[in-house]
C-alpha positions in Angstrom: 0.0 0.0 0.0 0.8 3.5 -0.9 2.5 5.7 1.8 0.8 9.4 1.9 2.4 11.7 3.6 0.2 14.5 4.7 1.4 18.3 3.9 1.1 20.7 6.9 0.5 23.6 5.4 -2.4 22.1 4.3 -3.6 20.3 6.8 -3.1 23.8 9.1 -5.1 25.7 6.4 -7.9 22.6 7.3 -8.1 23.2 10.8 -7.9 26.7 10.5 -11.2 27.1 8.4 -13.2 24.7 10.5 -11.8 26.6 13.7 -13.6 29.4 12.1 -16.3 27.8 10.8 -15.2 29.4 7.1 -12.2 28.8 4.9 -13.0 32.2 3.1 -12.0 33.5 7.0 -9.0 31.2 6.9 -7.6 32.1 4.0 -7.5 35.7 4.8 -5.8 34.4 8.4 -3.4 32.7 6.6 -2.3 35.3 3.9 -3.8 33.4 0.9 -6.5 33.9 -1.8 -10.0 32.0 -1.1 -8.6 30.0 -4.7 -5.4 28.5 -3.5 -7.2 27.0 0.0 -9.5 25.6 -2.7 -6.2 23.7 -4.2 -5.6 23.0 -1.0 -8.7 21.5 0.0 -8.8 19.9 -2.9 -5.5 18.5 -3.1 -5.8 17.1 0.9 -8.8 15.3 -0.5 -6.7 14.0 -3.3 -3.9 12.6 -0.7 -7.0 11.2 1.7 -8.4 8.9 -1.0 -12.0 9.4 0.0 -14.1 13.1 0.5 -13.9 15.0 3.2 -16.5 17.0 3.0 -20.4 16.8 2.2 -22.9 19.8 1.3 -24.6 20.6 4.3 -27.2 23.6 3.0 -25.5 26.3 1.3 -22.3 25.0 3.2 -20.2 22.5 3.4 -19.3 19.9 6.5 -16.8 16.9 7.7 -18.2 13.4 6.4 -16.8 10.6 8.9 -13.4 10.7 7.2 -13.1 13.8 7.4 -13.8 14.3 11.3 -11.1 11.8 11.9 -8.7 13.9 9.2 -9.6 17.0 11.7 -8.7 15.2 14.7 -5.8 13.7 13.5 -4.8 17.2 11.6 -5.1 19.3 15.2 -2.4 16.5 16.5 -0.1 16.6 13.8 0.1 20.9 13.8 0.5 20.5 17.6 3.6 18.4 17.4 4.7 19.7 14.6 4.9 23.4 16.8 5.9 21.6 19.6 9.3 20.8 17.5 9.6 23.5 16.2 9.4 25.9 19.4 11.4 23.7 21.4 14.1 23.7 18.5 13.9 27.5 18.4 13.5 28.1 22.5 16.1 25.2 23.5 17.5 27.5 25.9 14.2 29.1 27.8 14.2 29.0 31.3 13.1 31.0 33.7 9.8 31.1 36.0 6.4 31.8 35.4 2.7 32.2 37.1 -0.2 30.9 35.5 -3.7 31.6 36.6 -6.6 29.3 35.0 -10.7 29.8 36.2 -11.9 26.3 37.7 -14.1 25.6 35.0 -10.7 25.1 32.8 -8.8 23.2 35.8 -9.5 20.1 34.4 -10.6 20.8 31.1 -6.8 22.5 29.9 -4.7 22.4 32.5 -3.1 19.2 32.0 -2.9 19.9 27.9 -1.6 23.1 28.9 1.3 22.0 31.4 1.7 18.8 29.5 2.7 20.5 26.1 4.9 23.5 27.7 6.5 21.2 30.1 7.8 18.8 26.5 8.7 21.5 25.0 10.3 23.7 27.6 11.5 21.6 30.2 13.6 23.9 32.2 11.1 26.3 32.4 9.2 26.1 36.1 5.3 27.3 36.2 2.9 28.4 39.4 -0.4 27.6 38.2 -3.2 28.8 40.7 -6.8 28.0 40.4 -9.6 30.6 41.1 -12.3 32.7 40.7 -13.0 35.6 38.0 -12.4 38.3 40.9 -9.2 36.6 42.1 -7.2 36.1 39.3 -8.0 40.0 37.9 -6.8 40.7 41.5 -3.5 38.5 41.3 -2.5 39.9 37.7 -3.2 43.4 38.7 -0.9 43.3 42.1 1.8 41.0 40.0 1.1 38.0 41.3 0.6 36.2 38.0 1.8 36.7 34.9 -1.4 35.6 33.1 -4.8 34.7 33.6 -7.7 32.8 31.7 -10.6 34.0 34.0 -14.2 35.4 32.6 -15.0 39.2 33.1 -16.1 40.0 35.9 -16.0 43.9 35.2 -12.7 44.7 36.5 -10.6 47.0 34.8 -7.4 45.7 33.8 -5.0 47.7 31.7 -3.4 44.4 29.7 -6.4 42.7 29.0 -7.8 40.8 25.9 -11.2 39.6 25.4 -10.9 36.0 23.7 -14.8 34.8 23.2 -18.1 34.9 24.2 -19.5 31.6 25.9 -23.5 30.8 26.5 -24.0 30.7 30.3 -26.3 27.7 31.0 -28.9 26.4 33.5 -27.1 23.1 34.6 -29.1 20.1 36.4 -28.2 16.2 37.2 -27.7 14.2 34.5 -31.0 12.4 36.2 -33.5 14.9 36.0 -34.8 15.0 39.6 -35.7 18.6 39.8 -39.4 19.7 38.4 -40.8 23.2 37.2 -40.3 25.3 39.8 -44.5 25.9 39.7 -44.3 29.1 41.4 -42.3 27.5 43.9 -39.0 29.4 44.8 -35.9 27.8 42.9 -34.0 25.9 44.6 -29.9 27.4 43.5 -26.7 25.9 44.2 -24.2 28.5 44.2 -20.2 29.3 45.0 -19.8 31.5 48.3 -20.1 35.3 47.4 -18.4 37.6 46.0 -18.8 34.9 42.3 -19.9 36.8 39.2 -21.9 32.9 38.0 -23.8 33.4 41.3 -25.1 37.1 40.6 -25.5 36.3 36.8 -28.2 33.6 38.4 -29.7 36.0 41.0 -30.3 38.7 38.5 -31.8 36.8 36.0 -33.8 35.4 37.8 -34.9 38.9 39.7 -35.6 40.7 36.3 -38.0 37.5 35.0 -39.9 37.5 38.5 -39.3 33.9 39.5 -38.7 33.4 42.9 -35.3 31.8 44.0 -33.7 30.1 47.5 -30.4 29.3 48.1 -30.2 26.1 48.6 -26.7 25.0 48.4 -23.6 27.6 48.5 -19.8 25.7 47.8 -16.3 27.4 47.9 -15.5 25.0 45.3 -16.6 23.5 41.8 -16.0 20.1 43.0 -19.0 20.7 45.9 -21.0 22.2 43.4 -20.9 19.5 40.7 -21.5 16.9 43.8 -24.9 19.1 45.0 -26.4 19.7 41.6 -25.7 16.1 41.2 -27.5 15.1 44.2 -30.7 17.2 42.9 -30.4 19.7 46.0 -31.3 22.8 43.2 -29.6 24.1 39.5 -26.7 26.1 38.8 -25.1 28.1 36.2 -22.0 27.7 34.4 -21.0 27.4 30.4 -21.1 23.6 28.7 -16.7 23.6 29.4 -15.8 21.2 31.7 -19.0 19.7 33.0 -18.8 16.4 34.3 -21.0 13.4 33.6 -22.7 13.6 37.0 -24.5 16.7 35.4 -26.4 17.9 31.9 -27.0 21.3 30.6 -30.5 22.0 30.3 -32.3 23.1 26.9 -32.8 26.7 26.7 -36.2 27.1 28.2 -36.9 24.0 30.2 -38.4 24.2 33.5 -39.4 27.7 32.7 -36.1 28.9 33.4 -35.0 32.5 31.5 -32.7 32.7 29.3 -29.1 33.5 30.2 -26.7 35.4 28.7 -23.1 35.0 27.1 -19.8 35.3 29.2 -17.0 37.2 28.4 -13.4 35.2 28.4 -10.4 37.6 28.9 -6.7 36.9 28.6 -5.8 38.7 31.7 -1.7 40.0 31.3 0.5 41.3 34.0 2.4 43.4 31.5 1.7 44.7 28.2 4.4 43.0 26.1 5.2 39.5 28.0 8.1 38.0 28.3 9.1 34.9 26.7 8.4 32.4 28.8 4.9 33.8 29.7 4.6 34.4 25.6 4.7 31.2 24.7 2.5 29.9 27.7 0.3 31.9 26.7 0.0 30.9 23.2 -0.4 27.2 24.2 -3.0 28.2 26.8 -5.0 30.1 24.0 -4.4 26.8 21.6 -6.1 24.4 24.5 -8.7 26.8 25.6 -10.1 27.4 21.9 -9.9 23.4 21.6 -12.2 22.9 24.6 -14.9 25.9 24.1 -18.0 25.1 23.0 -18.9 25.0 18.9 -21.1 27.7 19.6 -18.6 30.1 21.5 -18.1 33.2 19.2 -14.3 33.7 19.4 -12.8 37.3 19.1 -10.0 38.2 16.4 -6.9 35.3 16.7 -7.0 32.9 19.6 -4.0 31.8 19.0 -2.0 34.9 18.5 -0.3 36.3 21.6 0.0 40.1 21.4 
């Protein structure tokens, strides 16, 4: 059997137009006219032996084979960068502090440290997990370089705002909690101050449903456990959620809709160093990877001002 072997730049301008959901977008991205990712596209479908794409409407989508190209595609950029950055940075070292919200603790962490720490071995990280309000407070005193935290309204003066996520009602994956029937909803909430918790309370306020606090946590672990339990609902975005728990369609139980949360790149300085730099670009890489298909992303995730 033939050997193919697979040509990058191709296979980048691939995942770049499904990233962005059009390859007229990618090809501007990449520097190239909409005709040449045609080639492109056409040519990787050449080396694949079989389509990759169907019609779908007035657009175009993945057949099977073509979801597996994507997946394999994403791998082959990412070691392909990995090599190359660790060929070009083979001496960076030094110290940096990373600051993730919980929802991405499990969800990108371990990409995130797993890929820096291959590439970059001598390089030591501090990675803290926290709230919206802490890490803007840690970034603007200096105590972390960079943080991945949603907007809570603080005022930074290095901050980026990467995408807009869909706040959700979330309930156990066994539906145990009914309508609320006039009833006052049961909520399960982090301790104050958490900008999820006043998202809830406010909607709620504005749609006159009544609402109880029925569960309060310090952490997402305690929340996941309650709204597993079916002690009330909370609110988060669909990253991260674990199988104990489901996101509810929009409008079920009579619940209001919610609206989209801001994701910042919080930085400590204007132009970051190299260490934090490149951190910072594999944190953006991982943190597209796991938002939802229906987060609306802002300008280059992966570009690192």
């Amino acid at each position: 059997m033939r050997r193919v072997t697979f040509d990058l730049d191709i296979l980048r301008t691939f995942v770049t137009g499904m990233e962005l959901g059009s390859f007229a977008k990618a090809a501007e991205r990449l520097g190239r006219s909409t005709s040449a990712v045609s080639a492109q596209l056409k040519k990787l479908e050449e080396q694949a032996a079989t389509p990759i794409f169907r019609r779908a409407g007035r657009g175009l989508a993945l057949t099977e084979a073509g979801e597996t190209m994507l997946g394999f595609a994403r791998r082959l950029i990412e070691l392909n960068d990995e090599a190359a950055s660790a060929i070009r940075d083979v001496e960076l070292e030094g110290w940096v502090r990373l600051g993730l919200q919980e929802d991405f603790g499990e969800a990108v962490l371990p990409e995130v440290l797993g890929r820096f720490a291959r590439a970059h071995p001598k390089v030591r990280i501090e990675a803290r997990i926290g709230r919206s309000h802490e890490l803007a407070e840690r970034v603007l005193s200096g105590n972390l370089d960079i943080a991945l935290a949603w907007h809570d309204g603080t005022t930074l003066p290095y901050s980026r705002h990467i995408a807009d996520v869909q706040a959700r009602w979330i309930g156990p994956a066994k539906p145990m909690v009914a309508g609320h029937n006039g009833e006052a909803l049961p909520l399960v909430v982090f301790e104050a101050p958490c900008l999820l918790r006043t998202v809830a309370t406010e909607t709620l306020d504005r749609a006159g449903l009544a609402w109880r606090m029925a569960f309060s946590s310090p952490s997402l672990g305690g929340i996941w456990a309650a709204v597993a339990a079916g002690l009330g609902l909370t609110i988060r975005t669909d990253i991260g959620l674990p199988a104990s728990v489901r996101a509810l369609a929009p409008g079920a139980l009579g619940l209001p809709a919610l609206p989209k949360m801001a994701l910042h790149l919080h930085q400590r300085d204007a132009e970051l160093d190299p260490v934090a730099a490149r951190l910072a670009d594999i944190l953006l890489q991982s943190a597209f990877e796991a938002l939802p298909e229906s987060a609306e992303t802002k300008g280059n995730l992966k570009a690192v001002a």
